[in-house]
C-alpha positions, 0 to 999 in steps of 0.5 A: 478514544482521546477526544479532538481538542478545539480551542475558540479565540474570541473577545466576546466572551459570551459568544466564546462561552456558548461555543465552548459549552456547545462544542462539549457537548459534540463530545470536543475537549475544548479551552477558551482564549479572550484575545490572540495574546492569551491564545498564544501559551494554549498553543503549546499546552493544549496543542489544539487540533482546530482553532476557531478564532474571530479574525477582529479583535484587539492587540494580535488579530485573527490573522496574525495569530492564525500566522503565528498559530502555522509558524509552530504548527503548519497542521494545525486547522484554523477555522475564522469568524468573522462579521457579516459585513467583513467577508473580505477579511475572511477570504484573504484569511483563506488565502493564507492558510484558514481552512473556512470561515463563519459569519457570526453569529456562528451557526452552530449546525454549521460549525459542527459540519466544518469541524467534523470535516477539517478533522477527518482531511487532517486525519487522512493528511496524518495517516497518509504521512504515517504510511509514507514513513513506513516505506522506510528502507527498513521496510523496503528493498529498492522498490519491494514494499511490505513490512508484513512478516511474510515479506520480512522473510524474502527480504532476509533471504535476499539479503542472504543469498544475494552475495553468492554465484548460487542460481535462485529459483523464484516462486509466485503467483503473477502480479506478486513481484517476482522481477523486482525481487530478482532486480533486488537479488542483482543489486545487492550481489557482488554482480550489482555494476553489471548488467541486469538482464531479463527475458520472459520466456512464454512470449517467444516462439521456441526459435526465437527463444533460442536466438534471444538466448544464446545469440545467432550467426549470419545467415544461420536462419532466414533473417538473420542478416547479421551476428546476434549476440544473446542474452548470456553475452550481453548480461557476462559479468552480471545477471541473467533473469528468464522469467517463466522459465517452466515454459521454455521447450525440451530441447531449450531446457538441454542448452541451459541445462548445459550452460549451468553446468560448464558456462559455455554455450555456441549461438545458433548457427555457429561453431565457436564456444562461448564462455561467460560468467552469467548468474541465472535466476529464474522465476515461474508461477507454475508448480515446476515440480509438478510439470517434472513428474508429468514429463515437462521439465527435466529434473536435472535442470529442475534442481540446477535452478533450484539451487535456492528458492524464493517464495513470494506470497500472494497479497491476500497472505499479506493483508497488512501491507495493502495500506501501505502499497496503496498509499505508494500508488496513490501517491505515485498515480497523483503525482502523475495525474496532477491530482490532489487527494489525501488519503482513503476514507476508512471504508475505503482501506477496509474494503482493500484489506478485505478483498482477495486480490487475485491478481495481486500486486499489479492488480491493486496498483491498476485499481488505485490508479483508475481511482485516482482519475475518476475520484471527485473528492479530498479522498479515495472512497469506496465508490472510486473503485467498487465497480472494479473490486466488488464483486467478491463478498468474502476473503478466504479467511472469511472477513465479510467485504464491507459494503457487501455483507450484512451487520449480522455477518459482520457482527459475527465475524468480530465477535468470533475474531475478539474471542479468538484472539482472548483464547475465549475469554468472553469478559475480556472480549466484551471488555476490547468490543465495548458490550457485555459478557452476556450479550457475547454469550447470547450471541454464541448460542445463535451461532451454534448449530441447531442440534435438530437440523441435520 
């Protein structure tokens, strides 16, 4: 692991000795500098991650190379020193970008704390900006995020059919995105300048239903003070999305099944015949073919909107893009809640990658925003959203949640990983876990099974 690189500016020079010699043996790569000026080439050679200067010194102050120092490097962290006496000096420092100040002489404890903190908020600033240039169109269609293999694939198949009349049947569990992919579908098709219009079907009573659909005539039912255009007129030219489509009743599934296969319609109450040039995509999280054999749903109608399909998998089939959405939603609920926070502590994102999401998409967009509101710190911890996710110990695939699970299970769980991943080759997976062969294979004779239990 490549070691954070401090440089220390200091004129004293057995004050920046003994820094130095200190901060080494904290495990730092550290270099020295006798003034501003002498500092000036280190910036570049030795790019430093922090650098810890004293504010009074001859020829260019503290101040004016920390100046300097953001100039070329607005990341770089700069940490002042400064005479007890001299704190003013220190503050106003802090007003133009130092990230802390220390009164010499230094306590090393103390700088060894201010350090190891001003690292981490760096590295949590980097990894956030890293998962922000990863929401790159190259991973995204309009506001579809994933770069996993998986959703690589409905992109592609977007992409693909986006450009035909075809009717597309979208699959998924709730919460998976299954509107955005059928806004995705609209927005690169030929249709994209026309409307785009959606309709859950499970929340309208079936006559309802059936106005909403294909609009209504005056006085055709109580009510119906006026004519109604539907959802077919108003989307003529573009697309029509019924979502949840496999709950819409028998004599509902007729119409459409009629609609598909003449473009043609009446409203309810009327007489005259519409026609309109309506694409339909339909989404569900039930197993449509299931409910056709049990009866529910016509076959006929079945394959009419089953011309293509879309899978949507689950989240938790999708591990590597939790990152990476939960970046988007911390900035997006920041943004709206006018907080500041950088990132997630690494127990933080391993926590997410580990738990199983049932509810899916929505259901992690709904934890970082509670997060967001009740974090008292720089950055998302386990804390901030444990009361909401920590109830599951275990994702399918068996990771071990983390807080949650033993060392044992965890230790485990890598070491089978590891070995996996080698083919079984013990000395390679002792070489990527940084232990012996040996103890690999004493490891493996506790996790077998005991021959005499039955």
């Amino acid at each position: 692991m490549e070691r954070e690189r401090v440089l220390i500016v200091d004129d004293e020079a057995n004050a920046r000795t003994a820094l130095a010699e200190l901060l080494r043996d904290e495990g730092y790569a550290v270099e020295t500098a006798a003034d501003g000026f002498k500092a000036l080439p280190k910036l570049e050679a030795f790019a430093p991650d922090v650098v810890v200067t004293d504010l009074k010194m001859p020829g260019l102050t503290g101040l004016e190379l920390m100046q300097r120092i953001h100039e070329r490097d607005p990341e770089c962290v700069v940490i002042v020193m400064t005479a007890f006496g001299a704190v003013e000096s220190a503050v106003q420092a802090m007003r133009q970008g130092a990230a802390d100040y220390l009164t010499k002489p230094v306590n090393i404890d103390e700088l060894s704390l201010v350090l190891k903190r001003e690292i981490e908020r760096k590295r949590l600033r980097a990894e956030t900006g890293q998962l922000h240039q990863r929401l790159s169109a190259k991973h995204r269609i309009d506001n579809i995020i994933g770069s996993s293999p998986a959703m690589q694939q409905v992109f592609d198949s977007v992409l693909q059919v986006a450009a035909s009349r075809a009717s597309v049947l979208i699959n998924g569990e709730s919460g998976t995105g299954k509107e955005m992919i059928a806004a995705a579908l609209h927005e690169h098709s030929p249709r994209a300048k026309k409307p785009f219009i959606k309709l859950h079907c499970a929340a309208l009573a079936e006559s309802l239903l059936e106005s909403e659909l294909f609009g209504h005539e005056r006085g055709s039912f109580t009510g119906a003070i006026g004519r109604h255009e539907g959802r077919f007129e108003q989307a003529d030219g573009g697309t029509l999305f019924l979502d949840e489509v496999g709950e819409i009743s028998p004599s509902i599934q007729v119409k459409l099944l009629r609609f598909l296969q003449e473009h043609e319609f009446e409203r309810v109450g009327g007489t005259q015949t519409i026609k309109v040039d309506v694409r339909i995509i339909t989404a569900t999280n039930r197993n449509l073919l299931e409910r056709v054999k049990s009866g529910l749903f016509r076959e006929d109608l079945y394959y009419r909107l089953n011309v293509v399909s879309i899978e949507m998998p689950p989240l938790r089939a999708r591990p590597s893009d939790i990152p990476i959405l939960a970046s988007h939603f911390l900035v997006k609920y920041s943004r709206e809640n006018e907080r500041t926070i950088e990132g997630f502590t690494d127990a933080a994102l391993a926590q997410l990658v580990a738990y199983d999401w049932p509810g899916n998409v929505r259901e992690l967009e709904n934890v970082i925003e509670r997060a967001v509101i009740v974090s008292k710190k720089p950055a998302i911890g386990v804390e901030d959203f444990a009361a909401a996710i920590g109830s599951a110990q275990k994702r399918p695939d068996g990771m071990p949640l983390v807080p949650g699970a033993t060392m044992d299970e965890v230790e485990r769980y890598t070491i089978l990983k590891t070995l996996e991943h080698t083919g079984g080759s013990t000395s390679r997976a002792a070489e990527i876990l940084g232990i012996s062969p040996r103890t690999i294979q004493y490891r493996l004779q506790q996790y077998a099974p005991d021959p005499g239990k039955k």
